[in-house]
C-alpha positions, 0 to 999 in steps of 0.5 A: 496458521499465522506466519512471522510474516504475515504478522509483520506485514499486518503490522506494518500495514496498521502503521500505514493507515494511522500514518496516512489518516494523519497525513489526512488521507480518507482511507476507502478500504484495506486489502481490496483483492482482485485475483490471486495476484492482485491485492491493494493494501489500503485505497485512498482519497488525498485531497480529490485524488483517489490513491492506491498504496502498497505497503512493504514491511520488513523487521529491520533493514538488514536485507535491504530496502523493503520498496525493493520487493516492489518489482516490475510485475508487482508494479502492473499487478496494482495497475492492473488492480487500479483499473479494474476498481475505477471500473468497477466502482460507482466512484468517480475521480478525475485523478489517481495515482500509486503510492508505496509506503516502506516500513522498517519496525527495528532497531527504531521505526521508519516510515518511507512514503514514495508518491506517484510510482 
C-alpha cells in the first residue's frame, strides 16, 4: 500500500530530475540504496562533477521548510552512501559534492536548489 506520502515524495523526486536534466545535469541513477538507512534520490554528473541529490518534498510549507527534515544523521547517512558508490563504482571522478533539492507542490510549486552541503 502506498502511502500519501510516499506518493508525495514520488512526485516531488520526478519534479527533481526534469529540474536537474534542464539544468544539464547527466543523471546516473535514482534511488540508489546502500542499507536500510541509506538511499540516494538521484546521482548525478554537473559538468565533470559526480553529484549526490536529496530530495525533500512537502505538500505545502505549513510545517516548515522541507530542507529542515535533512538532520545531522541524514546528512552522514548520504555521506556514508556517497563513499561507498565511489568505491563501489568503476567510475571515476576527481570532484563530487551533496546537493539538496527542496519542494513545496502547493499553494503554487517551488523549487529550492541548495549546492554543495
Amino acid at each position: 500500500m502506498v502511502t500519501k506520502n510516499k506518493e508525495i515524495g514520488a512526485k516531488g523526486e520526478l519534479l527533481a530530475q526534469e529540474y536537474v536534466k534542464k539544468l544539464g545535469y547527466e543523471i546516473i541513477e535514482v534511488n540508489k540504496r546502500f542499507s536500510r538507512l541509506c538511499e540516494i534520490d538521484i546521482i548525478a554528473v554537473d559538468k565533470n562533477t559526480l553529484v549526490f541529490i536529496e530530495v525533500k518534498t512537502r505538500s505545502s510549507d505549513f510545517c516548515g521548510s522541507p530542507l529542515e527534515a535533512i538532520t545531522k544523521e541524514k546528512y552522514q547517512n548520504i555521506k556514508t552512501g556517497l563513499f561507498t558508490y565511489l568505491k563501489e563504482t568503476k567510475i571515476r571522478y576527481k570532484k563530487f559534492r551533496i546537493d539538496a533539492i527542496s519542494i513545496i507542490l502547493k499553494p503554487e510549486l517551488k523549487i529550492k536548489h541548495l549546492k554543495n552541503l
